[in-house]
C-alpha positions in Angstrom: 30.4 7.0 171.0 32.9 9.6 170.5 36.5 8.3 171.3 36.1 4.0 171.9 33.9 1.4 172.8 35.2 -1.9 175.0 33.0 -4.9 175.1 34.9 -8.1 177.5 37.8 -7.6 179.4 38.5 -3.9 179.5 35.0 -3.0 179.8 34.9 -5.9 182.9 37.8 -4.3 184.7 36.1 -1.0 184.4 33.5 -2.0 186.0 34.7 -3.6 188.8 36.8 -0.5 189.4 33.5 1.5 189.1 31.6 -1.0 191.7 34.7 -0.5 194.1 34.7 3.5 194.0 30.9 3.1 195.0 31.9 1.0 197.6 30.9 2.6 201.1 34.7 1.6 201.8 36.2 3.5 199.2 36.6 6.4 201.3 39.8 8.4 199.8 39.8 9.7 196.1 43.4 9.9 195.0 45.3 8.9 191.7 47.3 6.8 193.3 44.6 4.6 195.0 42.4 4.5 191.7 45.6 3.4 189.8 46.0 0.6 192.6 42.7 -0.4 192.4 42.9 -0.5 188.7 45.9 -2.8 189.3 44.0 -5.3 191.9 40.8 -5.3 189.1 43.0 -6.1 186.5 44.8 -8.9 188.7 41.4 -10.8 189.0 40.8 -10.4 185.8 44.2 -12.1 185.1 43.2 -14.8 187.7 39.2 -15.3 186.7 39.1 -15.0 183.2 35.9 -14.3 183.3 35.5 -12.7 179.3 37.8 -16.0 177.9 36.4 -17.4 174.7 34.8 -13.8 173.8 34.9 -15.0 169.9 32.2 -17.2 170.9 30.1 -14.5 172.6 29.9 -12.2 169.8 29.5 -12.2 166.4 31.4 -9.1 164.7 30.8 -7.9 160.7 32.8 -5.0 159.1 31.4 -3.2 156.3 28.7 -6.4 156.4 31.2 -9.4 156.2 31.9 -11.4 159.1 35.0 -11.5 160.5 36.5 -14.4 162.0 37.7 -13.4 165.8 40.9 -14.8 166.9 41.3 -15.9 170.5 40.7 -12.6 172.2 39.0 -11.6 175.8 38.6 -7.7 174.6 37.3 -6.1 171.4 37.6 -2.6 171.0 36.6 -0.2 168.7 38.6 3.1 168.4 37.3 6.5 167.0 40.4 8.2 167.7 44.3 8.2 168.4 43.9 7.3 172.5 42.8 4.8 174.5 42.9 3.7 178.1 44.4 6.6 179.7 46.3 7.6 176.1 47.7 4.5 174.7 47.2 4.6 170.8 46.4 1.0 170.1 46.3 1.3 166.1 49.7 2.8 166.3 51.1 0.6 168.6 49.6 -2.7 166.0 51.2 -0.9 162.9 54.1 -3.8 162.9 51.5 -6.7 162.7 52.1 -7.3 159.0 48.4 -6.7 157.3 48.0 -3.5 154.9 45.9 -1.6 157.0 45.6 2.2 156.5 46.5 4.8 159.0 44.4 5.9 161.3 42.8 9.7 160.7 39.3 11.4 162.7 38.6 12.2 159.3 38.6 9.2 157.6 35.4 8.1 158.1 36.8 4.6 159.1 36.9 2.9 162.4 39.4 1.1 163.9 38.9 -2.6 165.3 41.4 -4.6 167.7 41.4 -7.1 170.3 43.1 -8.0 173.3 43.9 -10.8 174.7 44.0 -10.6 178.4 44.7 -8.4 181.3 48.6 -9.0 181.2 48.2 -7.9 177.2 46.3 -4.5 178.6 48.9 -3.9 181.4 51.7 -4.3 178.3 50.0 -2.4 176.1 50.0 0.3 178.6 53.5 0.4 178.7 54.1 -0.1 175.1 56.0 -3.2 174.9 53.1 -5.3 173.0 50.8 -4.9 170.0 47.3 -5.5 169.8 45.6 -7.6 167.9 44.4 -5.1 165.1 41.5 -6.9 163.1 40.4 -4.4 160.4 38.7 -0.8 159.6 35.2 -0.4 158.3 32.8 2.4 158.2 30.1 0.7 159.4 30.4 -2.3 162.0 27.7 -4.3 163.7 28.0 -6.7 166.8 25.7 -8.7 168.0 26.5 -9.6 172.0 25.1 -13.3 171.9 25.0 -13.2 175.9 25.2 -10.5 178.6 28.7 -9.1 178.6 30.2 -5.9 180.4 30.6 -3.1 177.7 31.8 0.2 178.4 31.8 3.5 175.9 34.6 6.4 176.9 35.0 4.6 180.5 31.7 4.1 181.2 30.8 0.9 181.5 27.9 -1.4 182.1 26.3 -5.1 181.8 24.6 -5.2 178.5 22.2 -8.0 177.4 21.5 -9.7 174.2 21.8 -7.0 172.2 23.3 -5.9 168.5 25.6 -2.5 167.7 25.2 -0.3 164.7 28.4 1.5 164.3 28.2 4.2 161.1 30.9 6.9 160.5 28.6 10.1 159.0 31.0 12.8 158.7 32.8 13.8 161.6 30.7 11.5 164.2 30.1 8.1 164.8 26.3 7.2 165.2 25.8 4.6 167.6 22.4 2.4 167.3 21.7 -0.3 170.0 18.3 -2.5 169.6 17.7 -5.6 171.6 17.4 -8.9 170.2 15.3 -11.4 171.8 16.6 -15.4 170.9 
């Protein structure tokens, strides 16, 4: 992982966008249409839901305490200042209230938030709503308790049962994946 890692919502949307662009019938590539299609994935997102309840799918643990997840669809975890096209989710959370520290590349920290539905991504993109910021740690592990889309850097897939090993070393972020079989 080198800038963020989605697992719900953003990483669904992604995907759907990624399945239409493969589509036979996707057969112009322009900003424009990929931002409209972006737009119609998000809008059945809004409509299906289908990553609600996304506390109860995963199990999340910072620096090896479990965290509590609020009502979210999205969890994110950020390596650096930009997200989604350039929004800077940390930044945009910094009015939340909590005593979390600023976010540097070189902190050896990584930055955890959630989101709470496709509206919440499309006002985040505009800038006129805060994430859900949950907490740093330098070393995070997930466990996905069901398949779920995930995506790392805009790539996205469906992952299984699974559990991520996040550990800052340095400069980079080591990523370790291993099945689980329950």
């Amino acid at each position: 992982m080198y800038n963020y890692l989605g697992i719900g919502l953003d990483a669904q949307i992604t995907l759907d966008f990624h399945h239409t662009r493969k589509s036979p019938l996707y057969l112009f590539n322009s900003t424009l249409l990929n931002k409209i299609i972006y737009v119609g994935c998000g809008t059945q997102q809004f409509l299906e839901h289908q990553c609600q309840g996304l506390s109860n799918m995963i199990e999340l643990y910072m620096d090896e305490k479990r965290i509590v997840l609020p009502d979210i669809e999205s969890i994110v975890i950020v390596n650096i200042e930009s997200w989604g096209a350039g929004v800077n989710l940390w930044k945009l959370g910094a009015n939340d209230g909590n005593e979390f520290g600023a976010q540097f590349i070189d902190d050896g920290l990584l930055e955890v938030l959630g989101i709470r539905s496709s509206l919440h991504i499309a006002q985040l993109k505009m800038g006129i709503a805060e994430p859900i910021r949950i907490g740093q740690a330098s070393v995070i592990r997930i466990k996905l308790l069901q398949k779920l889309p995930v995506q790392v850097d805009g790539e996205p897939w469906l992952q299984p049962k699974c559990e991520f090993v996040f550990k800052r070393c340095n400069q980079a972020t080591v990523l370790k994946l291993s099945n689980i079989l329950i």
